[in-house]
N, C-alpha and C positions, 0 to 999 in steps of 0.2 A: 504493500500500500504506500501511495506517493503522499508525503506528508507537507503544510503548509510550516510548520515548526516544531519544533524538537525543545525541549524544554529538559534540562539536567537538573534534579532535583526537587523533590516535591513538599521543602518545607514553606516557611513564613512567604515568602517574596516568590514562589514559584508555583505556588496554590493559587496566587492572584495573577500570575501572569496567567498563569491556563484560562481562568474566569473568563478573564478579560477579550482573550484571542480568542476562544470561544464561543462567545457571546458575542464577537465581529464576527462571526461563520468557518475561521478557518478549523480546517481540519489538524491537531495537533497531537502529538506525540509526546507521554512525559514518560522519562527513566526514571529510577531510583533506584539507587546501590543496595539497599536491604531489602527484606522481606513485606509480604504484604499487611498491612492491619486496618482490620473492621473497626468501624467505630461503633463504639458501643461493646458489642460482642467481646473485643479481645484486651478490654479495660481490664485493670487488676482492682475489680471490685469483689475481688469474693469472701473477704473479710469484713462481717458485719461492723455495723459503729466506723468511729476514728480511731484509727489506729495509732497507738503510741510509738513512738519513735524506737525506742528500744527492743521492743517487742518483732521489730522488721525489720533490724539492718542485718545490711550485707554481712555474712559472716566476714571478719578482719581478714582470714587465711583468702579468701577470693576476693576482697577486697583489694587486697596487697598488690595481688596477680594482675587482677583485671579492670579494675576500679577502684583505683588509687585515690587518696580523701582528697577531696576537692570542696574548700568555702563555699564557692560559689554555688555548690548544688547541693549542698547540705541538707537544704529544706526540701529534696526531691527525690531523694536516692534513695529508695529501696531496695530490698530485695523482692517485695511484689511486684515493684515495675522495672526491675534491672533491664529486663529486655527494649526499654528505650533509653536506653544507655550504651553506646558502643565500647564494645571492649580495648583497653589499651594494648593487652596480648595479640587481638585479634587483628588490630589495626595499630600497627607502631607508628609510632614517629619519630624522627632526630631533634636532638637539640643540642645548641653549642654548648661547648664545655661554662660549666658555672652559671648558664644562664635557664633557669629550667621554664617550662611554659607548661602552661595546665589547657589542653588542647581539650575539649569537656564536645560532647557529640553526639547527638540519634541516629542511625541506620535503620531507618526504617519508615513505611509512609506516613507522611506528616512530618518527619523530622523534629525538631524542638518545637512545633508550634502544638505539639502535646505534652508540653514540659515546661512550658518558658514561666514567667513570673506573671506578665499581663500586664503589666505595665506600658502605658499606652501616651507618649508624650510628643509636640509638634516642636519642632524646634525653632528656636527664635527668628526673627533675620538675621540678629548679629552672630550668629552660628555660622549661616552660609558667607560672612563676610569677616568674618576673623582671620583667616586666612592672609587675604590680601595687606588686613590693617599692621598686621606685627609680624609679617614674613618669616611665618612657620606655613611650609605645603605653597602649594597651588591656588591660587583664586578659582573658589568653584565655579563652575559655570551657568550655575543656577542660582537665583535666589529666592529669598522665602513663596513670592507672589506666584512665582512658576510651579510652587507646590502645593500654594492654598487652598485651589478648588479641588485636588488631588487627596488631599488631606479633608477636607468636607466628604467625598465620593467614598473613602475605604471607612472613615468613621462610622458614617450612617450605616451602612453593610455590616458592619464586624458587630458594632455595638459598643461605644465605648461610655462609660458610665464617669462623670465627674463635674466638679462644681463651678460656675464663672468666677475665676477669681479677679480677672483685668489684671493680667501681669503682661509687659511687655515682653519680659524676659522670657516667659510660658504663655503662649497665644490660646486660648480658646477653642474652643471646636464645637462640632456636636456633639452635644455631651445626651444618655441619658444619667437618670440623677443620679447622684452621688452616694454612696452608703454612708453610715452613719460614723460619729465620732464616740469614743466612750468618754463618761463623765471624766473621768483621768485625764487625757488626750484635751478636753478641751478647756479645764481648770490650767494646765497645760501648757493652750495655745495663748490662753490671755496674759498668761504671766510673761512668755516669752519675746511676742511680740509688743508689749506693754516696754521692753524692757530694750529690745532691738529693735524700731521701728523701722528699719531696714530689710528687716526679715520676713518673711510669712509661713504660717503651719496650714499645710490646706493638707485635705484629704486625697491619697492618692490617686490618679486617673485610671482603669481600669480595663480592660476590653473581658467583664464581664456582664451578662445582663441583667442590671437594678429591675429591669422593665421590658419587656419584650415589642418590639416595634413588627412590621409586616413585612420589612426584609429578613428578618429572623422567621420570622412565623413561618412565610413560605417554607423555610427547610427545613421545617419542626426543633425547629430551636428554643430552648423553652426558657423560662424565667431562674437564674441561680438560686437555689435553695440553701447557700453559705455550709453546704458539706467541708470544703476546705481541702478536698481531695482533686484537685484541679489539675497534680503532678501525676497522677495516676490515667489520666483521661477521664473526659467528664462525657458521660451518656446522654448527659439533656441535651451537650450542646450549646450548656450555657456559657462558655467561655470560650474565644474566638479560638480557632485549629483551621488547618488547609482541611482537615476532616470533616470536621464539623460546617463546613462553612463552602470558601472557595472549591473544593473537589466537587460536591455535591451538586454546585449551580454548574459547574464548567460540564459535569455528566449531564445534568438535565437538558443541555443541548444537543444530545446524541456526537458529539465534534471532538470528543475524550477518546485519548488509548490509554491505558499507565502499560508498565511494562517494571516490574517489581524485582530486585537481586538481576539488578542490571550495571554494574560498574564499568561507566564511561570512561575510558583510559586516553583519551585523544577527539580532538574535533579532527575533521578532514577539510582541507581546502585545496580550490583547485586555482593556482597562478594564474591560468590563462584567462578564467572567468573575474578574477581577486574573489572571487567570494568564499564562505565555507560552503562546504557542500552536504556536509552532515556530520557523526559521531560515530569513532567505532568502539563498542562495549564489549565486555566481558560476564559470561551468565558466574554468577555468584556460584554457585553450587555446583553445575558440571565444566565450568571453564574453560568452554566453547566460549568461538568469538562471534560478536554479529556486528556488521555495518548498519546504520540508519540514515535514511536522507530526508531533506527537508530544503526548501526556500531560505527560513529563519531558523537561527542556533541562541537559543537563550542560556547561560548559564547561570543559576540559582543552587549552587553544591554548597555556599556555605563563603565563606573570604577567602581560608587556604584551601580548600579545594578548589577554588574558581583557579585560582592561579598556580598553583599544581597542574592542573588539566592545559590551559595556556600555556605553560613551561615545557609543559611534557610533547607538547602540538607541534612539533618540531619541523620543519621541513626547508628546502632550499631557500625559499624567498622568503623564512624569517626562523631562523638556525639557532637564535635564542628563545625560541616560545612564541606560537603564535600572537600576531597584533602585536610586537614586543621592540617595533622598533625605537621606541622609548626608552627601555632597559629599565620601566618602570613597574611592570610586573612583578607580586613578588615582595615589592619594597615598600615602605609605609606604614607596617602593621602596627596596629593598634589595639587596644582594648580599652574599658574602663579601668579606672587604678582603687581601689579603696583601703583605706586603713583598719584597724580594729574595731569594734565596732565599740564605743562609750555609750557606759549604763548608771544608771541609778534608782534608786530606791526612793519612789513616790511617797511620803507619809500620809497615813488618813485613807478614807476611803474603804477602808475595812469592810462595811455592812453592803457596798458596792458591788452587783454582779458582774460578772466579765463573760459576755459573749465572745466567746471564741472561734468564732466561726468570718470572720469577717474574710473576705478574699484579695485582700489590698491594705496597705498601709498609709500612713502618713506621709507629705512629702513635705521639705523644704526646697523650693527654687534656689535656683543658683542665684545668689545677692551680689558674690566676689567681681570688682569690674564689672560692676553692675547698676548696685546701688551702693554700693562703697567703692572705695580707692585707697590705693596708696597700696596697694597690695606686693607681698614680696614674691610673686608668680605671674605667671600668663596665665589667662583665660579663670576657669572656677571648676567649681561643685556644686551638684546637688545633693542632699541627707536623705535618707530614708530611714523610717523608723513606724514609732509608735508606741502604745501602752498596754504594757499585760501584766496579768496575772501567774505570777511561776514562785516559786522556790528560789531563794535567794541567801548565798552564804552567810550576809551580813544580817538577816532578819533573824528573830529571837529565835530561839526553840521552841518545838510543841511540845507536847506530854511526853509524845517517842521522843525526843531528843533531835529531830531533825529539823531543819530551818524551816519556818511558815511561810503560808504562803504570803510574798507582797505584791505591790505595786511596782514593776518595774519597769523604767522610761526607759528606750533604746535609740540611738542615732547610728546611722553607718553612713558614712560621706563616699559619694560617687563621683570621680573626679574626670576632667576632659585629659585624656593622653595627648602630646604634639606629635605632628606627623613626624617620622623619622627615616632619611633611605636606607638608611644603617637595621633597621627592625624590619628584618627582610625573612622572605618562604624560600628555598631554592629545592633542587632535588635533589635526591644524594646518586653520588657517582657508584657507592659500592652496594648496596642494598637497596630491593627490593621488594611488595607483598607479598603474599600468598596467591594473587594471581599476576605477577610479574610485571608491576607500577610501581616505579620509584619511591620511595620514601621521601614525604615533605620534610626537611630539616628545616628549622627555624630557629632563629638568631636573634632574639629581642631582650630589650630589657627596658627599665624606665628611667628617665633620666633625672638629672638637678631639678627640672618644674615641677616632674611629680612629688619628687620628697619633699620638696619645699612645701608644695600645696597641702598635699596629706594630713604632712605637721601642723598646720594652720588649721585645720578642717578639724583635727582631734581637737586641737585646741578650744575652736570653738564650738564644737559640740557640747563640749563637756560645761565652757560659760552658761550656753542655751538650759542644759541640766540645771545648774547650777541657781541661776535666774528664776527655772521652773520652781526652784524650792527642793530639788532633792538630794538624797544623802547617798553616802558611800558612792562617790563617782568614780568610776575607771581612770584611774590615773592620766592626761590626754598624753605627757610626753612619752608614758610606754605604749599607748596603743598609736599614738601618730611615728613610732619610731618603726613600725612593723607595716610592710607594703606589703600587698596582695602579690604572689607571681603575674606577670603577663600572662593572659588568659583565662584566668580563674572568674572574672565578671561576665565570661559567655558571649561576650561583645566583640567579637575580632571583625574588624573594618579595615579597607585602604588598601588592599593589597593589589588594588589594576586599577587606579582612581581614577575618575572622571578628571576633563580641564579642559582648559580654551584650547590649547597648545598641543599637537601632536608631539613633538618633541618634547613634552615632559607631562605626560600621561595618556590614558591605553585610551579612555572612552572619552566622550562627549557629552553634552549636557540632557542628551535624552537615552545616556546610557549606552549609546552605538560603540562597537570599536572604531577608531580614526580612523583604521587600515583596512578594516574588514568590515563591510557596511551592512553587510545582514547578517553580524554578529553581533549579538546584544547583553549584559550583565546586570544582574539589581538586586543582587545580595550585597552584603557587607562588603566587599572586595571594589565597588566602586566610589565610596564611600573619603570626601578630597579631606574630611577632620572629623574628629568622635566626638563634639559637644560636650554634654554634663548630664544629658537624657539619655535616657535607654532609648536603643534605636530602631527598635522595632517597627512601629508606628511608619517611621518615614521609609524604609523597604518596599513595605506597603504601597504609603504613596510612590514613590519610585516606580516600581513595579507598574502599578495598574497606570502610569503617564506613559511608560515606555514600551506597552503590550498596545496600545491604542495609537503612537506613534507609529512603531511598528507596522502595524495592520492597516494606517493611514495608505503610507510608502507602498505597500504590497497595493494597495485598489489604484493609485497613480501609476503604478508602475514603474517605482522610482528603484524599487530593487528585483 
C-alpha cells in the first residue's frame, strides 16, 4: 500500500500528527518500536483501591538490572506498570565518562503520553525570544503569535483544566476549570504572596478532565474521578494519551495503519528527487527487515531518537546524518534541571481533611527576569509543589512511637537549561543493539547557569516556606547544592533544532528539514530553548501546525 506519510512514533506529538493528517484525508502510516497496547484493557488496574507505594515496587535486584532509580519517575514506577517503562538492559545506551544521563522511556503504543505528569503549560513570548536577547542558541523562528491559535486548537481537544491567572509570563488558554486548592495550600498562598508580591501560587494546569466538553465526549472520554492512578493508564480517558485521545479520532477516519514492534533504523532518501522517500525498519521480535514508502517522513521517536535515526540516515549527499549539513544534529540537548526538593512542616490544621486524590499540583510561575532582576543567572524557574498530609521525621510521636501525621508544604524548582553544542547525541563506533542500530552515546552535562540558578531557587523556596509560617525547612544550601542528572526531568529537547538559518540548524519554523523538504520533526528534538514549563503542551501545538502545513504543501503540490 502507497502511503501519503509515515509517521515514527506514536507518543505525545505523533498521536497529533496522525489526527491531524488524517483528518486532511491523507492516507498515513505510523510505526512504533514496541508492542501493541489496548486502552483500557491492558491498564494495570487489577489491584483494587490505591495502591501504596511500597506494596509495588520494583523489586531492587530488577531494579538495578533494568530500571535503574530515577527522581524523575519516582511517582510512576511500578512494578504493575513496569511494562511502560523500557528496559535499560534491553535498550542501552553510552555515556561519556563522568557525565551520566538518566535517558527515562516507553516502548510501547502511546509512549509517555500514558505516563507523563499532565502538566499542560503555553509558553511565554519571551520564551521564543530569549534566545536572540542574551545569545545562548539560535533565534527561533517562531514566535508566540505563530503558536496561539495552535495552542487554542490542541487545548480545546485534549482538555486542559486550569484557572485565568493574567500572567504574562504564563499566557492563558482554554482552560476547563481548575480543581481545587486545600485549606493548607491556600492559608498558604496568602501568606506567600502577601509576603513576595512578585510571586504567585496558582493551581497547577492540567490536561485532565475537571468537566467533560463534546470533543471528549465524542471519544467516550469521560469526567476524572481523582483515582490518582493516571501513571498506570486511565480507562475513562480522562487524562489526555495519543490513546485515549489522538489515535482514536485519526482511526475514526478509516486513513490509520499502526504497525506495532517496528524499529525504524534509517529514513531512505533518494538524491536525484532531494527528497526522503520512506523508512527502513526492523520487526522487533523476528528481525526481519521491511522498507516503507510514503510522500511525507515525520519523525516523533522522542529528541534522541529523532537524531539517532538522522545520524544513522547516512548516505553520499549527507555522510554525517541525514539533513545534517548543519552539523547540528545531535547537539543542543537539553532537559529541565531541578534541585532537591524543600519541605516543611505546616502547623495547625490538624482536624483538617486531606483529599488525596487530586491529579495536579500547585505551581509557581517563573518570577526570575521577570518580575524581578538583578539576578545572578540567565533566564529562571518555575516551582512545583503543594500541601499534604504524610509522616514526617520532625512531627511528635504517636502512641506506637512513630512520627504523626503532619502538614507538609513541598517546592521543587524546575529550571530553563541553555542551549549547549557541546551537550550532544552521537552514535557509537563500537556497539550496537540487539537488532544491529548503533548505540546513542550522549555527552551532557549542566553548566555554571544551572548551578547558579538551582542555588537560588532552593534558596528561595525554602524563604517562600519560611514566609508560609513553616517549621523544620530542608536546609536550601544542601538541597540547592544537589542537581538532578541531565535527563532525569523527562524533558530532553534540541537535539535537530528548528532556525532561520540553514547553516546553523536542521529544521524551519514549520518544522521542515532545510535540506529535505518532505521531511518533517515535532518532538522535542526541534525544540531552539527549554523554557521553565514543561513542554509538552507546545509539541502538541507544534505538531498539529506542522501536520496541517504539511498537508497544505501536499494539495498545492509544493512537494
Amino acid at each position: 500500500m502507497q502511503f501519503d506519510a509515515i509517521i515514527v512514533g506514536s507518543g505525545m506529538s505523533g498521536g497529533w500528527v496522525a489526527k491531524e493528517l488524517c483528518e486532511r484525508g491523507l492516507k498515513v502510516l505510523m510505526l512504533e518500536r514496541g508492542p501493541n497496547i489496548e486502552h483500557g484493557a491492558d491498564y494495570s488496574h487489577e489491584l483494587a483501591g490505591r495502591l501504596r507505594r511500597r506494596d509495588d515496587q520494583i523489586p531492587l535486584e530488577e531494579r538495578e538490572l533494568h530500571f535503574p532509580y530515577y527522581e524523575g519517575v519516582a511517582y510512576a514506577m511500578f512494578n504493575s506498570n513496569k511494562r511502560f517503562w523500557a528496559s535499560d538492559h534491553d535498550h542501552p545506551y553510552e555515556t561519556a565518562p563522568g557525565k551520566p544521563y538518566r535517558w527515562i522511556r516507553g516502548y510501547h503504543l502511546g509512549g509517555r503520553s500514558l505516563t507523563w505528569a499532565r502538566q499542560s503549560y503555553r509558553w511565554a513570548p519571551d520564551d521564543f525570544e530569549s534566545n536572540l536577547k542574551d545569545g545562548h542558541g539560535v533565534d527561533w523562528p517562531i514566535r508566540y503569535e505563530d503558536l496561539e491559535p495552535w495552542y487554542d486548537h490542541v487545548e480545546a481537544f485534549a482538555g486542559v483544566s486550569g484557572d485565568y491567572d493574567g500572567l504574562a509570563q504564563l499566557p492563558d488558554g482554554d482552560f476547563l476549570p481548575p480543581f481545587d486548592f486545600n485549606a493548607v495550600e491556600l492559608a498558604a498562598k496568602a501568606k506567600i504572596e502577601e509576603a513576595f508580591p512578585t510571586r504567585r501560587l496558582i493551581m497547577g494546569r492540567t490536561a485532565n478532565l475537571s468537566r467533560v466538553a463534546k470533543a471528549q465526549m465524542d471519544l467516550g472520554r469521560k469526567r476524572c474521578e481523582q483515582h490518582v492512578r493516571c501513571h498506570h493508564g486511565c480507562p475513562l480517558g480522562s487524562y489526555f494519551s495519543s490513546l485515549a485521545a489522538t489515535l482514536p479520532a485519526a482511526r475514526a477516519t478509516g486513513n490509520l495503519t499502526i504497525v506495532t514492534d517496528a524499529i525504524v533504523e534509517s529514513v531512505t532518501y533518494d538524491p536525484a528527487i532531494g527528497r526522503a522517500t520512506g523508512v527502513r525498519a526492523i520487526d522487533r521480535l523476528t528481525k526481519q527487515g521491511a522498507a516503507y514508502q510514503a510522500r511525507l517522513v515525520f519523525l516523533n521517536a522522542s529528541a534522541i531518537n529523532t537524531a539517532a535515526l538522522l545520524l544513522n540516515s547516512r548516505s553520499e549527499a549527507f555522510p554525517r546524518g541525514l539533513a545534517n549539513g548543519s552539523d547540528q544534529v545531535g547537539r543542543n540537548l537539553m532537559d529541565h534541571v531541578s534541585c532537591r526538593t524543600v519541605s516543611g512542616i505546616y502547623p495547625g490544621f490538624q482536624d483538617t481533611p486531606y483529599q488525596a486524590d487530586r491529579p495536579t499540583g500547585l505551581y509557581v510561575p517563573r518570577y526570575a527576569n521577570v518580575t524581578e532582576d538583578a539576578k545572578p543567572y540567565l533566564r529562571g524557574f518555575g516551582i512545583q509543589g503543594g500541601a499534604a498530609r504524610r509522616r514526617h521525621p520532625s512531627a511528635e510521636p504517636d502512641a506506637s512511637g512513630q512520627p504523626k501525621r503532619a502538614w507538609v508544604f513541598s517546592l521543587t524548582p524546575f529550571g530553563e537549561v541553555l542551549p549547549n553544542p557541546d551537550n550532544r547525541v552521537t552514535l557509537s563506533t563500537s556497539r550496537v543493539d540487539s537488532w544491529g542500530v548503533p548505540l546513542p552515546v550522549i555527552d551532557a552535562e549542566h553548566g555554571p547557569n544551572e548551578h547558579a540558578m538551582m542555588r537560588e531557587a532552593a534558596r528561595d523556596a525554602a524563604a517562600m516556606l519560611a514566609a508560609a509560617g513553616c517549621t523544620d525547612i530542608t536546609p536550601w544550601e544542601e538541597a540547592g547544592a544537589y542537581l538532578t542528572p541531565p535527563g532525569d526531568r523527562i524533558h530532553e529537547m534540541g537535539t535537530a533544532r528548528m532556525g532561520r538559518d540553514p547553516a546553523t540548524s536542521v529544521f524551519n519554523g514549520w518544522c521542515q528539514a532545510h535540506e529535505v523538504p518532505n521531511l518533517f520533526a515535532t518532538d522535542g528534538a526541534v525544540m531552539a530553548s527549554s523554557a521553565s514549563m514543561n513542554p509538552s503542551l507546545t509539541y502538541m501545538a507544534l505538531s498539529a501546525r506542522a501536520a496541517n502545513h504539511a498537508a497544505d504543501l501536499l494539495e498545492q503540490g509544493a512537494l
